[in-house]
CHARMM internal coordinates of N, CA and C (Angstrom, degrees):
IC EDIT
DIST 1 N 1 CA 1.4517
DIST 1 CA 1 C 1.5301
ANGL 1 N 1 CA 1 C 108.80
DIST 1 C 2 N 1.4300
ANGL 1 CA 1 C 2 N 124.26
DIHE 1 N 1 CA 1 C 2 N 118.63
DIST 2 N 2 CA 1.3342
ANGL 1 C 2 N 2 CA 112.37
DIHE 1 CA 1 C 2 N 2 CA 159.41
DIST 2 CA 2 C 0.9555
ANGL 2 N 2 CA 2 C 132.04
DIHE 1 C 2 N 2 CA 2 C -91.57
DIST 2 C 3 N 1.9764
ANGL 2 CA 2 C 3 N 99.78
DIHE 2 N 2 CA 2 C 3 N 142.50
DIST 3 N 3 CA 1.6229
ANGL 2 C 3 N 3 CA 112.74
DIHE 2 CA 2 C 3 N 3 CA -170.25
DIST 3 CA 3 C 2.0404
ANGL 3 N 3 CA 3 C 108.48
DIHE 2 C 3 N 3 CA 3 C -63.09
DIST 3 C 4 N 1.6934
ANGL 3 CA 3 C 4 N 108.70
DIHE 3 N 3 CA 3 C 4 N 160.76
DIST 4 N 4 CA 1.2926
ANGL 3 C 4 N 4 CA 96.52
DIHE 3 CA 3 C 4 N 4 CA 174.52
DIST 4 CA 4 C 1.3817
ANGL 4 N 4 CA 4 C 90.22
DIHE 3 C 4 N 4 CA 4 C -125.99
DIST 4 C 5 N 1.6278
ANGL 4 CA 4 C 5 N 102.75
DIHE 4 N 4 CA 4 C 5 N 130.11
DIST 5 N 5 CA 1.6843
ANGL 4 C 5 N 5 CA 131.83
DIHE 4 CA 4 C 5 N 5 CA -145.42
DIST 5 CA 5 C 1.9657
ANGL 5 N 5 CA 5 C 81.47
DIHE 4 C 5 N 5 CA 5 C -71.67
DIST 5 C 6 N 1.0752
ANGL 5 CA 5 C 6 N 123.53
DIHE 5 N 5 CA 5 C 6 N -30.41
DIST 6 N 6 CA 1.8175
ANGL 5 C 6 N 6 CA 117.51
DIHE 5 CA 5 C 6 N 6 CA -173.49
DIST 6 CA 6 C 1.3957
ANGL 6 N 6 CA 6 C 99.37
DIHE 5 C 6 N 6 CA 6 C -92.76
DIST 6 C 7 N 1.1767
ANGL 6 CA 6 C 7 N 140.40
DIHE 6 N 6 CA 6 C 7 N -24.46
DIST 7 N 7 CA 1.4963
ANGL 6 C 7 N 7 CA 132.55
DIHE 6 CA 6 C 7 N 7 CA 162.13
DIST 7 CA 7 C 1.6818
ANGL 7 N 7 CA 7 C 100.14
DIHE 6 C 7 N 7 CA 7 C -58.45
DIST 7 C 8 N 0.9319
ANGL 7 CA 7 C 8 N 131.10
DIHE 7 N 7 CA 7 C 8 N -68.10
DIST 8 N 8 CA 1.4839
ANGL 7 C 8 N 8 CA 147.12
DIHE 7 CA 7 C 8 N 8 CA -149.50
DIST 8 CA 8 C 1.6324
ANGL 8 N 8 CA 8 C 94.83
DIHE 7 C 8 N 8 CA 8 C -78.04
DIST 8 C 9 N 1.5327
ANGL 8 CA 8 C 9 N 120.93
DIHE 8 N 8 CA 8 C 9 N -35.49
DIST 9 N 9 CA 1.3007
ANGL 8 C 9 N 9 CA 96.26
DIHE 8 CA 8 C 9 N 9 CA 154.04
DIST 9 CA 9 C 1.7966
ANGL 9 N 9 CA 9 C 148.82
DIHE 8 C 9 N 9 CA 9 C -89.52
DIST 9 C 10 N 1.4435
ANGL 9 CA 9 C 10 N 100.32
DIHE 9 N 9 CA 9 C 10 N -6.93
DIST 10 N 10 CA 1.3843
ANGL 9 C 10 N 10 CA 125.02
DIHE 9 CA 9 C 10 N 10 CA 173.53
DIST 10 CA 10 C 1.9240
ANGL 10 N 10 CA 10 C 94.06
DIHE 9 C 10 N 10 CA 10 C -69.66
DIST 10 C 11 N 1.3173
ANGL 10 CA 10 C 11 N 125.56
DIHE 10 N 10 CA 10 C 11 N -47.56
DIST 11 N 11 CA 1.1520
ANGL 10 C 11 N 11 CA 133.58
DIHE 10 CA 10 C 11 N 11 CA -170.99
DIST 11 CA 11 C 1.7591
ANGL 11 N 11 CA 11 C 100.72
DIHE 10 C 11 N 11 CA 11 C -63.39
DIST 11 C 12 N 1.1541
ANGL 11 CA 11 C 12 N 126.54
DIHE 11 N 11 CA 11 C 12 N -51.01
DIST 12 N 12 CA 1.3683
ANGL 11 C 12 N 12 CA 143.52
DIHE 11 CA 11 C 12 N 12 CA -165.87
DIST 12 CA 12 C 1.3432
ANGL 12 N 12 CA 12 C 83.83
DIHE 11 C 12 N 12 CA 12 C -58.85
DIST 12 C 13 N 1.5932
ANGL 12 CA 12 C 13 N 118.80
DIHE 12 N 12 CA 12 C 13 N -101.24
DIST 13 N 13 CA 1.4351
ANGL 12 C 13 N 13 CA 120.36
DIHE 12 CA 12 C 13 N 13 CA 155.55
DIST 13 CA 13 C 1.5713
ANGL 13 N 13 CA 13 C 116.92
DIHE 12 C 13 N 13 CA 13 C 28.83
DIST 13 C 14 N 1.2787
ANGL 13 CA 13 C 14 N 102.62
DIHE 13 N 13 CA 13 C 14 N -78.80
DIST 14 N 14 CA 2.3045
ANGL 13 C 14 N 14 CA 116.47
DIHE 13 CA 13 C 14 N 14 CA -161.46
DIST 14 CA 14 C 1.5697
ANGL 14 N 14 CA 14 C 81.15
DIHE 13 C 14 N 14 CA 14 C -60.24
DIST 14 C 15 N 1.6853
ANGL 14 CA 14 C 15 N 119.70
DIHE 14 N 14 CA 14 C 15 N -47.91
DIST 15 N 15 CA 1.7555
ANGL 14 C 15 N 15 CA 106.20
DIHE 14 CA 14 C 15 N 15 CA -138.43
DIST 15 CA 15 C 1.3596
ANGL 15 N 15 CA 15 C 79.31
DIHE 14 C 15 N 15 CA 15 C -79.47
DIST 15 C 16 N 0.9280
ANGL 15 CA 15 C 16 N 160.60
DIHE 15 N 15 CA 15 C 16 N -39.83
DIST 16 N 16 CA 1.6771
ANGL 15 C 16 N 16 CA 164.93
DIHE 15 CA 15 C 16 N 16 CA -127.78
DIST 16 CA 16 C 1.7272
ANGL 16 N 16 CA 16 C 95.21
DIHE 15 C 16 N 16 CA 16 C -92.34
DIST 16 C 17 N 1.7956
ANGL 16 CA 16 C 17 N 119.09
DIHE 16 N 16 CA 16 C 17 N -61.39
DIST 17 N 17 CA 1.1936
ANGL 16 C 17 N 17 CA 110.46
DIHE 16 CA 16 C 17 N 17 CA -177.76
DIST 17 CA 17 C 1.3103
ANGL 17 N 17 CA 17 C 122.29
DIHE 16 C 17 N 17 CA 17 C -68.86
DIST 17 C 18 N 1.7518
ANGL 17 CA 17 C 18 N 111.52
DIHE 17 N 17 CA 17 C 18 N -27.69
DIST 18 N 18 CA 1.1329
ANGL 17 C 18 N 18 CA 113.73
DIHE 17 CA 17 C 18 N 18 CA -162.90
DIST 18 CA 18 C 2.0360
ANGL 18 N 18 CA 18 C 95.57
DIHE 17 C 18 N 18 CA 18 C -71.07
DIST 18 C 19 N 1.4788
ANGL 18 CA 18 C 19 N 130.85
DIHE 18 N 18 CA 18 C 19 N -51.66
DIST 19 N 19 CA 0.9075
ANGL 18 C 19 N 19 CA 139.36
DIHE 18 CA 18 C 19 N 19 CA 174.49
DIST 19 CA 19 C 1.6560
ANGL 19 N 19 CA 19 C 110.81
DIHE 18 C 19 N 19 CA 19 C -31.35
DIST 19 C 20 N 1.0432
ANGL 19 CA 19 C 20 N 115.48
DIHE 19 N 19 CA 19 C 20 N -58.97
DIST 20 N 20 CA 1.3690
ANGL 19 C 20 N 20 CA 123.67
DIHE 19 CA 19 C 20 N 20 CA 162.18
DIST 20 CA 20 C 1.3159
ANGL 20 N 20 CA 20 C 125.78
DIHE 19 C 20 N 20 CA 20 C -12.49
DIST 20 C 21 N 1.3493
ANGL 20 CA 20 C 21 N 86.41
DIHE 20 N 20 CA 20 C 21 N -55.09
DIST 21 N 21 CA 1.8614
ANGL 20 C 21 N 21 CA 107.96
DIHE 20 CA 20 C 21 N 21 CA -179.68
DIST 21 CA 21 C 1.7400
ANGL 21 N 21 CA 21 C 117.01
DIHE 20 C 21 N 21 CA 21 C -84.19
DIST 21 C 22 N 1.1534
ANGL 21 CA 21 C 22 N 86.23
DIHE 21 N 21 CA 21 C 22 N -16.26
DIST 22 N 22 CA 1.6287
ANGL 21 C 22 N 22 CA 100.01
DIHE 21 CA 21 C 22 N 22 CA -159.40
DIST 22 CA 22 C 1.0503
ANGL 22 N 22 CA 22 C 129.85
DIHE 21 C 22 N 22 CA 22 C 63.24
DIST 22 C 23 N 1.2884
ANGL 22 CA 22 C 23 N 111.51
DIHE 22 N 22 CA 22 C 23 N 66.68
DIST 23 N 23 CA 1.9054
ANGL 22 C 23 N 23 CA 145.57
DIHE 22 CA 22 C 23 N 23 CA -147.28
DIST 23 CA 23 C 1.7480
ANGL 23 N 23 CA 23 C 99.29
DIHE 22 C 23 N 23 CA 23 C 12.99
DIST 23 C 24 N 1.0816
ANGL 23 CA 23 C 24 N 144.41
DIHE 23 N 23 CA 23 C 24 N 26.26
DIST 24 N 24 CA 1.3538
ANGL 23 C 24 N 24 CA 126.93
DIHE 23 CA 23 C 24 N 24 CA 167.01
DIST 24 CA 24 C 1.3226
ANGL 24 N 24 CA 24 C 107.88
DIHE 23 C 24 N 24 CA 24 C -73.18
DIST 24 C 25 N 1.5603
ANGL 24 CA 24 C 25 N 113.47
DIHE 24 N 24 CA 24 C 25 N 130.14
DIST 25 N 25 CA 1.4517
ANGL 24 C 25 N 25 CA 117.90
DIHE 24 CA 24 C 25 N 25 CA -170.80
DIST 25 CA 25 C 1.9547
ANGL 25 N 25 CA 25 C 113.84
DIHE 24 C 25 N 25 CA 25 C -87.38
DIST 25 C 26 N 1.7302
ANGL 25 CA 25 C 26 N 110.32
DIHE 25 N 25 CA 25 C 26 N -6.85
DIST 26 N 26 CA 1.3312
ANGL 25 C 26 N 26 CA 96.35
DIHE 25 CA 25 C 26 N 26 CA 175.28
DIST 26 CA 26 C 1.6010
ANGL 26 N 26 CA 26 C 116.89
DIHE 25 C 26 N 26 CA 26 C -109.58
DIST 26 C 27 N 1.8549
ANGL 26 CA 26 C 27 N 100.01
DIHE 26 N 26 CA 26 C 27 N 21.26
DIST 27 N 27 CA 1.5449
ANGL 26 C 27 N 27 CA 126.29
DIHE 26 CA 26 C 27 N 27 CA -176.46
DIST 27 CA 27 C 1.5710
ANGL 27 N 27 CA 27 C 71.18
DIHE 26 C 27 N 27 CA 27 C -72.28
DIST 27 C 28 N 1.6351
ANGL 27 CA 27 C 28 N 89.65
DIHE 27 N 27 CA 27 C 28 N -93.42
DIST 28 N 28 CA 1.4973
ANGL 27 C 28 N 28 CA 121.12
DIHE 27 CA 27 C 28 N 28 CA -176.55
DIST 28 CA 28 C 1.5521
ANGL 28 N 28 CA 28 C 110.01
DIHE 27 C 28 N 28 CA 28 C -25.81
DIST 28 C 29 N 0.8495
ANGL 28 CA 28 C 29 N 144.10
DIHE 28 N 28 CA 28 C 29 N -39.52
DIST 29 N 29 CA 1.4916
ANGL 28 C 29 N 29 CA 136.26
DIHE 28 CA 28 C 29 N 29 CA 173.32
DIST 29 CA 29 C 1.8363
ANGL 29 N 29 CA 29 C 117.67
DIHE 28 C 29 N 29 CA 29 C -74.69
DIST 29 C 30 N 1.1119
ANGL 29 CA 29 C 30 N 109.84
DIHE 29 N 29 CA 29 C 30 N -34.85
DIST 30 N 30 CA 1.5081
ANGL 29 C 30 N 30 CA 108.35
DIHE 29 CA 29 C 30 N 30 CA 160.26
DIST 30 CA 30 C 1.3498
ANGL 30 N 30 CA 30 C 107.06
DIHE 29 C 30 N 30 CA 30 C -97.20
DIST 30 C 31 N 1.1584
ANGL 30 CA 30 C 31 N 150.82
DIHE 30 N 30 CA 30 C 31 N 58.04
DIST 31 N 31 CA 1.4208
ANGL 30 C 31 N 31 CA 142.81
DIHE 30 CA 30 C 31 N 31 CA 116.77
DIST 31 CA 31 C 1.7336
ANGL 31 N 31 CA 31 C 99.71
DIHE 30 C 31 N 31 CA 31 C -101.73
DIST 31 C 32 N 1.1684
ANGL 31 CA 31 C 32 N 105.73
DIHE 31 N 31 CA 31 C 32 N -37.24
DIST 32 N 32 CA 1.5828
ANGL 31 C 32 N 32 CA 89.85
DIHE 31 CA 31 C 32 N 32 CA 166.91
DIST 32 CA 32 C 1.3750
ANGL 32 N 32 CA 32 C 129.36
DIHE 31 C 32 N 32 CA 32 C -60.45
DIST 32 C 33 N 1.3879
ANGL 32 CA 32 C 33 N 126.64
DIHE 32 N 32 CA 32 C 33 N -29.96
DIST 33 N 33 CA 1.3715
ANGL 32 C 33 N 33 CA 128.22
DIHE 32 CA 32 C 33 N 33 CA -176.11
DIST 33 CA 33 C 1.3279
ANGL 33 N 33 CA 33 C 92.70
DIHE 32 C 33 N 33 CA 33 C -84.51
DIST 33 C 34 N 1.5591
ANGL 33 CA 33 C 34 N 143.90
DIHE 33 N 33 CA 33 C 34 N -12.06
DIST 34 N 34 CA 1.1255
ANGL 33 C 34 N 34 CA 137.74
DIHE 33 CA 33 C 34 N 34 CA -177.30
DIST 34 CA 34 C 1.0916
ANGL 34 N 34 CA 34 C 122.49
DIHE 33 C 34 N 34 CA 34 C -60.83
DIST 34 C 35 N 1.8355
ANGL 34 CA 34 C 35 N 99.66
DIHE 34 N 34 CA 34 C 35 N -63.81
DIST 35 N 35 CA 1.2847
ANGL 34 C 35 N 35 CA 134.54
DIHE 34 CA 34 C 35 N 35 CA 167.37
DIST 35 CA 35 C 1.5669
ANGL 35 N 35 CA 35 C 113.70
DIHE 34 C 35 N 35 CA 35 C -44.15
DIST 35 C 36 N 1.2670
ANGL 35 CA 35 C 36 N 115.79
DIHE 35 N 35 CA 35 C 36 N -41.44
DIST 36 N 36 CA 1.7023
ANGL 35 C 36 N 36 CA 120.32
DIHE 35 CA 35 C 36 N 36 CA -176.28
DIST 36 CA 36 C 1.3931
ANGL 36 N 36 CA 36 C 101.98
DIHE 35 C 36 N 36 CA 36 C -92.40
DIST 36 C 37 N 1.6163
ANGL 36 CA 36 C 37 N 116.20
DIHE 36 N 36 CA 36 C 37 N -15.85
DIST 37 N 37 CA 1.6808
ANGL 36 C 37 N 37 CA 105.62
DIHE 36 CA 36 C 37 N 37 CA 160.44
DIST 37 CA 37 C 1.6266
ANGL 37 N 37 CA 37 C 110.98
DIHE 36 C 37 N 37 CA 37 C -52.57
DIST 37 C 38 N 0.8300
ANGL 37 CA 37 C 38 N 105.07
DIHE 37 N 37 CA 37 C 38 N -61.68
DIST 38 N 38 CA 1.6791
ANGL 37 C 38 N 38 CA 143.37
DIHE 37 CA 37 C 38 N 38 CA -164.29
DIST 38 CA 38 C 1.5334
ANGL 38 N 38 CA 38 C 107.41
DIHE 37 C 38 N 38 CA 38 C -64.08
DIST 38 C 39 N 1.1902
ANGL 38 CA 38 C 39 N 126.44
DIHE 38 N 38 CA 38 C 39 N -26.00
DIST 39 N 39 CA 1.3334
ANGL 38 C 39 N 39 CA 127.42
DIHE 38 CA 38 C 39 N 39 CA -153.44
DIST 39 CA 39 C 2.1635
ANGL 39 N 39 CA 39 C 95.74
DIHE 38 C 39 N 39 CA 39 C -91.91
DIST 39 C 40 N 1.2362
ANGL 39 CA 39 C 40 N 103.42
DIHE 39 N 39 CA 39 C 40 N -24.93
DIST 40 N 40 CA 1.9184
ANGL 39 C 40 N 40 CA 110.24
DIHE 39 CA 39 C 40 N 40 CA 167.11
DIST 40 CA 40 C 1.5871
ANGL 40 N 40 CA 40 C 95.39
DIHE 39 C 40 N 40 CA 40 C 89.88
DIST 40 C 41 N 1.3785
ANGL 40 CA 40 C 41 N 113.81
DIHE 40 N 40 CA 40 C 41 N -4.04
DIST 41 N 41 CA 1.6037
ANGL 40 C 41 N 41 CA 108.08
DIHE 40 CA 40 C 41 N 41 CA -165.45
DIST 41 CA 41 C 1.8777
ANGL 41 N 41 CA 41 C 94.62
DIHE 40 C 41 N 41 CA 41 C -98.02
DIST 41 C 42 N 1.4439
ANGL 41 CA 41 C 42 N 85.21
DIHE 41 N 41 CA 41 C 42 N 147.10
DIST 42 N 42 CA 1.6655
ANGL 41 C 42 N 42 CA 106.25
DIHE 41 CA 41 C 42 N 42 CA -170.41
DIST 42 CA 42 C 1.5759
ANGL 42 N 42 CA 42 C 101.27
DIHE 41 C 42 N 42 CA 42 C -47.51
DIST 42 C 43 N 1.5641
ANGL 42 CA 42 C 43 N 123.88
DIHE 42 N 42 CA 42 C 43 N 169.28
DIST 43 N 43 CA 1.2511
ANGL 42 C 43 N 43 CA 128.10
DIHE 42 CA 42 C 43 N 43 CA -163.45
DIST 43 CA 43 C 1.3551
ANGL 43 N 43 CA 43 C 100.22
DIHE 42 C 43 N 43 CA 43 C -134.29
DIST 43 C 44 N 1.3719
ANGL 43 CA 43 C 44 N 149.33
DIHE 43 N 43 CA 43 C 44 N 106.36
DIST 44 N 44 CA 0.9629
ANGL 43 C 44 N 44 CA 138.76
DIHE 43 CA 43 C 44 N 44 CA -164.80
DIST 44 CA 44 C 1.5435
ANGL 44 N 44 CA 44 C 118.83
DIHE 43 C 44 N 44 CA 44 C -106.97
DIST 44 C 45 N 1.4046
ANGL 44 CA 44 C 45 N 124.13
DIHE 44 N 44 CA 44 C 45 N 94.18
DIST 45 N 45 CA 1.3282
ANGL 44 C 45 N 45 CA 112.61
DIHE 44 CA 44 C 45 N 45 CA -174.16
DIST 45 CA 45 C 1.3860
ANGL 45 N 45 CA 45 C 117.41
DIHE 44 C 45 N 45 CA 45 C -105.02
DIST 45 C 46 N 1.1752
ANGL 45 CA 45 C 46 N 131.27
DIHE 45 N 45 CA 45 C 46 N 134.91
DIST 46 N 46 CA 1.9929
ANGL 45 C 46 N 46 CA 151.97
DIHE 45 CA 45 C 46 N 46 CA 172.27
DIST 46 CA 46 C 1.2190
ANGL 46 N 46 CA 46 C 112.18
DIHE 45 C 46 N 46 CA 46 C -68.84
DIST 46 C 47 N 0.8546
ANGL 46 CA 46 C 47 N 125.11
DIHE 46 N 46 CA 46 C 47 N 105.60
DIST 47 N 47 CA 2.0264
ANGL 46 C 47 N 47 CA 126.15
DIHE 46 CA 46 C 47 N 47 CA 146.72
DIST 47 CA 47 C 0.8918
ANGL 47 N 47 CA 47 C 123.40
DIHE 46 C 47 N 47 CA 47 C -34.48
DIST 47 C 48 N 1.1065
ANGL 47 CA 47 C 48 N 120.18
DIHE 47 N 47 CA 47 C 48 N 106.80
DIST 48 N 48 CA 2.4387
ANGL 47 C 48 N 48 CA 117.28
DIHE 47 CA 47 C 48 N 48 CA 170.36
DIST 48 CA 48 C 1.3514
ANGL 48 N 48 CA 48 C 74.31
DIHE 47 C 48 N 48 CA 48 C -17.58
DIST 48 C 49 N 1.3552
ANGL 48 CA 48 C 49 N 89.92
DIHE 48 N 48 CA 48 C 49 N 155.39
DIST 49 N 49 CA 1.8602
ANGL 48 C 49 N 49 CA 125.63
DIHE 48 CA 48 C 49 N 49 CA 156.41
DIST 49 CA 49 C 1.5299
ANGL 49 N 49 CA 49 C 94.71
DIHE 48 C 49 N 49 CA 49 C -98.53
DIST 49 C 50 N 1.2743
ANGL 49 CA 49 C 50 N 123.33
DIHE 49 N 49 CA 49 C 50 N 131.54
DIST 50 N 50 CA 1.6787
ANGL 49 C 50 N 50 CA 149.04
DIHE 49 CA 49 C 50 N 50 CA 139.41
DIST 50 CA 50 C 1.2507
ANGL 50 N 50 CA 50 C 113.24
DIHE 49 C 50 N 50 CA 50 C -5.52
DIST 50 C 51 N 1.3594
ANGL 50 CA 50 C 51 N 121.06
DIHE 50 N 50 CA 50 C 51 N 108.09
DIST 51 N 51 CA 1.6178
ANGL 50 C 51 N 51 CA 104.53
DIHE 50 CA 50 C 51 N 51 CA 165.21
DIST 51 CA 51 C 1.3684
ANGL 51 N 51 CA 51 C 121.95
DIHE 50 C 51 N 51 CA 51 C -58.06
DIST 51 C 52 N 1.1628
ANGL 51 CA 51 C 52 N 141.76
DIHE 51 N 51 CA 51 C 52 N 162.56
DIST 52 N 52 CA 1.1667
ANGL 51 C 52 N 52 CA 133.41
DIHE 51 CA 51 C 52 N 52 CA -179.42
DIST 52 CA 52 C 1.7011
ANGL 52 N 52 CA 52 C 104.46
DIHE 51 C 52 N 52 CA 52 C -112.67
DIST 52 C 53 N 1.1227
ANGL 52 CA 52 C 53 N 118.10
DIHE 52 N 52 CA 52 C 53 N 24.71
DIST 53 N 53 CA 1.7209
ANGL 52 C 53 N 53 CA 127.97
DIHE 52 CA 52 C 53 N 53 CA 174.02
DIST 53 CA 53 C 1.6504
ANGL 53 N 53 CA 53 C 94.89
DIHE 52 C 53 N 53 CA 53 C -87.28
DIST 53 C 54 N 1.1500
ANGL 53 CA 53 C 54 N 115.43
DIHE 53 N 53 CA 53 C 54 N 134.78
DIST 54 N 54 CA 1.9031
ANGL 53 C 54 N 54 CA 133.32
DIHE 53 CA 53 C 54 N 54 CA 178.79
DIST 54 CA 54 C 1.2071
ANGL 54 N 54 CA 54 C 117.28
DIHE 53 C 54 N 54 CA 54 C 58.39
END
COOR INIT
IC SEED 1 N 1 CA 1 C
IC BUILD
């Protein structure tokens, strides 16, 4: 099977940040909201969509 050299580096990448943190995922999730505090670029948030039950 061949590897795809931009999969394998996006992958390199996650284990690298996640290590960072020392795989805790709510480390890693607030340095991300940090970073996207910080980053000045618009924030775009969605509304649940409606169930369509009644």
């Amino acid at each position: 099977m061949l590897k795809d050299e931009l999969v394998e580096e996006v992958r390199k990448a996650r284990q690298e940040q996640a290590a960072k943190w020392n795989f805790d995922l709510k480390a890693i999730l607030a340095d991300a909201r940090k970073r996207q505090a910080q980053s000045g670029h618009e924030v775009v948030s969605f509304a649940p969509k409606e169930s369509k039950e009644g």
